[in-house]
GUTI-877858 format. One record per residue: residue in one letter; residue number from 1; z, x, y of N, C-alpha, C in turn. Coordinates in nm, 3 decimals, decimal comma. Example, Ala and Ser with C-alpha at 12.3 -4.5 7.8 and 13.67 -1.06 7.14 Angstrom:
<atoms>
[A 1 [0,780 1,319 -0,569] [0,780 1,230 -0,450] [0,780 1,320 -0,330]]
[S 2 [0,708 1,285 -0,225] [0,714 1,367 -0,106] [0,787 1,290 0,003]]
</atoms>
This chain:
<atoms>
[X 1 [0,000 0,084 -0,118] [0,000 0,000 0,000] [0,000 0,089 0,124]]
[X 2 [-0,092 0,040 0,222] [-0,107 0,105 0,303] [-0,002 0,071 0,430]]
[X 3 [0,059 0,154 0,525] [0,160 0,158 0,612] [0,124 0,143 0,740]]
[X 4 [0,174 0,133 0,856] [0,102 0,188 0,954] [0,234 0,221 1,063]]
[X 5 [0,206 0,363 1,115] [0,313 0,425 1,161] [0,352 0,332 1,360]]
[X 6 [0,450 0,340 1,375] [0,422 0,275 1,536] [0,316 0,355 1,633]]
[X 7 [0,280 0,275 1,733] [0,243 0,346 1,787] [0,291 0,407 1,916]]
[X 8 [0,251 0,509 1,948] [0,346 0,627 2,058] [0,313 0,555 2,177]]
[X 9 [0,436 0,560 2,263] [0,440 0,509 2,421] [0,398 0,647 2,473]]
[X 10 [0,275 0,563 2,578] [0,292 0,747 2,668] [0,307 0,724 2,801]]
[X 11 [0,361 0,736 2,858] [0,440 0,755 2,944] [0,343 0,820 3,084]]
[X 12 [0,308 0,714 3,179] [0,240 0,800 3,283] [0,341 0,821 3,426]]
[X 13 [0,353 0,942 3,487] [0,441 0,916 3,573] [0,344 0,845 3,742]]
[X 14 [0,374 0,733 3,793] [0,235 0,704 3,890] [0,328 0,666 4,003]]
[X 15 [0,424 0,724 3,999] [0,504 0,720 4,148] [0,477 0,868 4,216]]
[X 16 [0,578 0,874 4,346] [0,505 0,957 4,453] [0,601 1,123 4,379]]
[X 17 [0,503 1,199 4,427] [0,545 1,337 4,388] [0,663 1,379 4,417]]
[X 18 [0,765 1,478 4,398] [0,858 1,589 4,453] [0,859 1,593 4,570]]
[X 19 [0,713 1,664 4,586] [0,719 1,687 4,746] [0,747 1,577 4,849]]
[X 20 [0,702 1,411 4,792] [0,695 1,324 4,915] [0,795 1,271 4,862]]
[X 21 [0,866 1,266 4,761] [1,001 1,213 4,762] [1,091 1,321 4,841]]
[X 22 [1,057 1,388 4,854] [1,218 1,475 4,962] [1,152 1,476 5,058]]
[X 23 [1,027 1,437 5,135] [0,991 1,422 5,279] [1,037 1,303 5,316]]
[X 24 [0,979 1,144 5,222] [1,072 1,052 5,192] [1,230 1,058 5,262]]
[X 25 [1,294 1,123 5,180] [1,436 1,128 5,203] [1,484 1,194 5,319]]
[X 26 [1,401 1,308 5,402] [1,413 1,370 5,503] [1,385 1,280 5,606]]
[X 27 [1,300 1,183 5,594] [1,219 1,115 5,715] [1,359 0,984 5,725]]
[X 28 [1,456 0,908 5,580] [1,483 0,818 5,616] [1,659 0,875 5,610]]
[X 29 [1,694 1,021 5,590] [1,802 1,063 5,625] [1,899 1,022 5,519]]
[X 30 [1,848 0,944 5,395] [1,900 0,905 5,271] [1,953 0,770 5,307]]
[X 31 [1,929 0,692 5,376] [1,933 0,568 5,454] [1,823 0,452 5,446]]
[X 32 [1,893 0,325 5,380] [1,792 0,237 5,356] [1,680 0,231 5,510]]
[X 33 [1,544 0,253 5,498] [1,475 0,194 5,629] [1,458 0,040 5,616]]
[X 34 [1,496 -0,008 5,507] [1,467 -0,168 5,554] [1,574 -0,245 5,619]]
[X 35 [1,745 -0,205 5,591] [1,786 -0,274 5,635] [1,818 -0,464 5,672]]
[X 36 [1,813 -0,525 5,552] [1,786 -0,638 5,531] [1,934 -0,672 5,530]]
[X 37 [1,925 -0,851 5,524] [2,087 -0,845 5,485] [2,118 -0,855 5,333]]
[X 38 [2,206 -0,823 5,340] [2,305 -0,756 5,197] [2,270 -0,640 5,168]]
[X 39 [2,200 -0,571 5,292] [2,142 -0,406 5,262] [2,243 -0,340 5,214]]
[X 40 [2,238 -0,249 5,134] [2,338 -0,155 5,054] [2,385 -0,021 5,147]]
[X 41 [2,294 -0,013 5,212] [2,277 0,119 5,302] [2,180 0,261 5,221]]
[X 42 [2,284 0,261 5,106] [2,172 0,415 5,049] [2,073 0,372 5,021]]
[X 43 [1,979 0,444 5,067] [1,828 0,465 5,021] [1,827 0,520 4,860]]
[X 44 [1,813 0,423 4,792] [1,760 0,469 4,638] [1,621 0,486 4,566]]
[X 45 [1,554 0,401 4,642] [1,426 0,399 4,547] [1,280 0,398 4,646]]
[X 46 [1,165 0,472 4,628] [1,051 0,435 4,750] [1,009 0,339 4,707]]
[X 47 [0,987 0,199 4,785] [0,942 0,113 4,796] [0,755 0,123 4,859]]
[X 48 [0,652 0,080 4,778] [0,509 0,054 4,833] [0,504 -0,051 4,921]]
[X 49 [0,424 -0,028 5,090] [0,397 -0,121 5,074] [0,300 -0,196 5,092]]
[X 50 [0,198 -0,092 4,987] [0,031 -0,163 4,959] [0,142 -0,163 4,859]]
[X 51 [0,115 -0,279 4,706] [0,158 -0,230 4,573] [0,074 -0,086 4,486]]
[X 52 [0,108 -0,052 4,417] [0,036 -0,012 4,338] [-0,085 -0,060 4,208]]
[X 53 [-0,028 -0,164 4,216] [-0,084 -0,260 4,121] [-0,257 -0,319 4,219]]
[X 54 [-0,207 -0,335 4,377] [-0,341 -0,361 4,451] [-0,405 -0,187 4,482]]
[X 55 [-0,325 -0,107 4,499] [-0,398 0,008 4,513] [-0,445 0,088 4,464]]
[X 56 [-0,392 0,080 4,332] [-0,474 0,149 4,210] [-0,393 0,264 4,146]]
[X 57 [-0,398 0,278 3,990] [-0,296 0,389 3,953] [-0,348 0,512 3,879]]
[X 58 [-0,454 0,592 3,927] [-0,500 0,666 3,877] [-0,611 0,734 3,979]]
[X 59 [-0,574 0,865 4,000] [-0,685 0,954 4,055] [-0,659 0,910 4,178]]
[X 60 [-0,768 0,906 4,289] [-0,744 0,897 4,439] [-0,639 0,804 4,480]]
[X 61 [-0,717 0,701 4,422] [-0,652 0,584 4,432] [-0,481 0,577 4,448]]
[X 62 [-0,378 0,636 4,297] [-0,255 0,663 4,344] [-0,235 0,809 4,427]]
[X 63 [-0,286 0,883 4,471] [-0,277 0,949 4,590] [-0,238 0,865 4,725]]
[X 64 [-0,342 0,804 4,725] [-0,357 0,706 4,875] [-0,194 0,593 4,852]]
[X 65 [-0,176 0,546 4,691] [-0,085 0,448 4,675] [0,084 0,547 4,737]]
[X 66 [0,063 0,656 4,677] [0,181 0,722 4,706] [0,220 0,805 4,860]]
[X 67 [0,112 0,796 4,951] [0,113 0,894 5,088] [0,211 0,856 5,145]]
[X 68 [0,315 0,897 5,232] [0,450 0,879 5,287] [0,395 0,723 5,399]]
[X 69 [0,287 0,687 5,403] [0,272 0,578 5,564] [0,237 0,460 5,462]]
[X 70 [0,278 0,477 5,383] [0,301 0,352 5,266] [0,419 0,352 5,200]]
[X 71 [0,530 0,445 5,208] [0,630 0,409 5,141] [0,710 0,405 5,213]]
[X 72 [0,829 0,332 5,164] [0,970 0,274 5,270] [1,089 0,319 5,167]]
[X 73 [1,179 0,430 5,187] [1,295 0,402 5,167] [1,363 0,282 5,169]]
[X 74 [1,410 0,248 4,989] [1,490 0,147 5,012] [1,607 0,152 4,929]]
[X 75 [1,687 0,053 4,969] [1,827 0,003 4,820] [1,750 -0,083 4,771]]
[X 76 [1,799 -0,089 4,656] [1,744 -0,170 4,543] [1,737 -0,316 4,595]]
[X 77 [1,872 -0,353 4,707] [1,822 -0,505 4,738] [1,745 -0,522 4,848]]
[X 78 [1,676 -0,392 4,894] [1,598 -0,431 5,028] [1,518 -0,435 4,911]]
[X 79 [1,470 -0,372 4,847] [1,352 -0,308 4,783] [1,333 -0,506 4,674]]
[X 80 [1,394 -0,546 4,614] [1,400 -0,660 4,569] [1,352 -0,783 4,662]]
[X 81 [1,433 -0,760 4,739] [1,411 -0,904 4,897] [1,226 -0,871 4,924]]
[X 82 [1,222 -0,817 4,925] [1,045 -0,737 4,922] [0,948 -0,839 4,842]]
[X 83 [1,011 -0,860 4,709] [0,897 -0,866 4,657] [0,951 -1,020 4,589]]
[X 84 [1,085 -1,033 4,635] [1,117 -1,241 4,586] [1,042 -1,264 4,735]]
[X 85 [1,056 -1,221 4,840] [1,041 -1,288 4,980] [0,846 -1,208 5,062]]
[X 86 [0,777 -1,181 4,965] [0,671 -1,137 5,016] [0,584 -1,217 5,121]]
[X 87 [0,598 -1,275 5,162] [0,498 -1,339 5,277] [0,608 -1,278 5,405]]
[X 88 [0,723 -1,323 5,403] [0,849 -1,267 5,476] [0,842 -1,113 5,527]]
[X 89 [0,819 -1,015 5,370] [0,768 -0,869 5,426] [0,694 -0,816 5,465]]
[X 90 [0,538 -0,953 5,468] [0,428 -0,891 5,553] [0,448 -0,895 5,661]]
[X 91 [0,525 -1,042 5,704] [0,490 -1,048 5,837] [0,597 -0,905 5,910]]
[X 92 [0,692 -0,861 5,817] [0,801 -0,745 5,881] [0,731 -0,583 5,898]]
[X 93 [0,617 -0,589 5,823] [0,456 -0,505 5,795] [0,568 -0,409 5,658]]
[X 94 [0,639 -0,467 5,596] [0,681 -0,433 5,461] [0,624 -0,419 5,340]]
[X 95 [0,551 -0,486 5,360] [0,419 -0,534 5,255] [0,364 -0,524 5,286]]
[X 96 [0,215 -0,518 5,276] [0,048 -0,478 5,311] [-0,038 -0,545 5,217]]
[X 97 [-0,128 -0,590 5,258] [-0,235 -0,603 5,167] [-0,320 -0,482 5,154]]
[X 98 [-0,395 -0,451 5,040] [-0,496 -0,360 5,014] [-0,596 -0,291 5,094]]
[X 99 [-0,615 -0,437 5,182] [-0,699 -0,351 5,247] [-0,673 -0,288 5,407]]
[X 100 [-0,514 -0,301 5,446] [-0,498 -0,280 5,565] [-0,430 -0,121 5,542]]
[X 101 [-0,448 -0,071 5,654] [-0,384 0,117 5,641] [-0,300 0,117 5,705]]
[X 102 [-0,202 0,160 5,575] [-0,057 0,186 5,626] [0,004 0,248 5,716]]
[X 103 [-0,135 0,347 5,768] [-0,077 0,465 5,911] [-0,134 0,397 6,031]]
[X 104 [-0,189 0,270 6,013] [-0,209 0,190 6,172] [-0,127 0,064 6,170]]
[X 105 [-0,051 0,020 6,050] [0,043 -0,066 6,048] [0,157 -0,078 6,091]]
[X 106 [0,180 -0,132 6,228] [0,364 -0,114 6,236] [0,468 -0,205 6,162]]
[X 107 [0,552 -0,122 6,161] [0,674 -0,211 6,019] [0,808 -0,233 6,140]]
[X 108 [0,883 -0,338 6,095] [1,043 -0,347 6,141] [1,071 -0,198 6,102]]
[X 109 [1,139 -0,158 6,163] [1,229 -0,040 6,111] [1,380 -0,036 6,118]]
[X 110 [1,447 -0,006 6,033] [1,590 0,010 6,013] [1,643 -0,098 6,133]]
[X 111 [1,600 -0,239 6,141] [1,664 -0,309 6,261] [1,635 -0,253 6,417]]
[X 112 [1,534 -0,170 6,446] [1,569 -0,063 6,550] [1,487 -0,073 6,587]]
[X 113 [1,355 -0,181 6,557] [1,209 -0,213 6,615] [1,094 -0,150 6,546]]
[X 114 [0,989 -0,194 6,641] [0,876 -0,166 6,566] [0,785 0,034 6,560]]
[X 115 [0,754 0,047 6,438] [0,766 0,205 6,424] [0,595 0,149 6,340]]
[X 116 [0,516 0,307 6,391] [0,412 0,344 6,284] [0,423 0,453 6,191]]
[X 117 [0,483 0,472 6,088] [0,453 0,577 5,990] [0,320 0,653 5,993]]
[X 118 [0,360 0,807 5,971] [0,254 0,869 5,937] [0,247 0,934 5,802]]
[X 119 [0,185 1,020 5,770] [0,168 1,087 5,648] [0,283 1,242 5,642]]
[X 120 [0,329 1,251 5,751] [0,425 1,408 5,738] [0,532 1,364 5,771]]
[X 121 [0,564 1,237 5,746] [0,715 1,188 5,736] [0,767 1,135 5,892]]
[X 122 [0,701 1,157 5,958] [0,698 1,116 6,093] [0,709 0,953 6,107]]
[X 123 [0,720 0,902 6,239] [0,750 0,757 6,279] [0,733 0,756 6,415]]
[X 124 [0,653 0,649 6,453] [0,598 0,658 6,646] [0,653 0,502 6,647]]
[X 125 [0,730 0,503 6,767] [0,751 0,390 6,808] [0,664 0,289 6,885]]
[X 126 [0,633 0,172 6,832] [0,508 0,077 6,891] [0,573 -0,021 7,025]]
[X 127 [0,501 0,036 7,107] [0,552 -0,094 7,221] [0,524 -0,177 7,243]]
[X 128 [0,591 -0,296 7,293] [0,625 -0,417 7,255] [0,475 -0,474 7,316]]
</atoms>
């Protein structure tokens, strides 16, 4: 009788590199940037906010998904409130659709107004 062995999980890693996770953490000071309520305060996890799932997970594509003017330091319950309350985080520019660029998008920032992310961890404040 013939058997058949499981088959192997493989494991792709398609989140953002070393390097932009500690620019990440430099840019948000280890501090949630969303700031929502029941915010936790620590920054735990980078939050997208094109998804990855709309931006693609392989080759350029998660390059562009992972560049620092798409990701947001978050706690797990900003980072959650994100994605139960998504129409809520576009309009906060938390969320993105696919086809808008994250380095001409301004987002709420940490309660503290409106900011444009760039790609070297940077943040320009947008006037009103």
């Amino acid at each position: 009788m013939l058997t058949r062995s499981p088959m192997k999980r493989t494991s792709r890693n398609t989140g953002p590199s070393q390097y932009v996770r500690l620019a990440l953490r430099e840019r948000s000071g280890g501090w949630c940037e969303m700031r929502l309520s029941g915010c936790t305060g620590k920054a735990t996890e980078p939050a997208h906010r094109i998804s990855r799932k709309a931006g693609g997970r392989r080759g350029e594509a998660l390059a562009e998904s992972n560049r620092l003017s798409n990701l947001i330091h978050a706690c797990a319950t900003c980072h959650r409130w994100t994605h139960d309350n998504p129409a809520l985080a576009q309009d906060l520019g938390l969320m993105l659709r696919e086809y808008q660029d994250p380095s001409l998008e301004p987002v709420a920032y940490q309660n503290a107004g409106w900011v444009v992310l760039d790609d070297e961890a940077g943040l320009w404040p947008v006037a009103a």
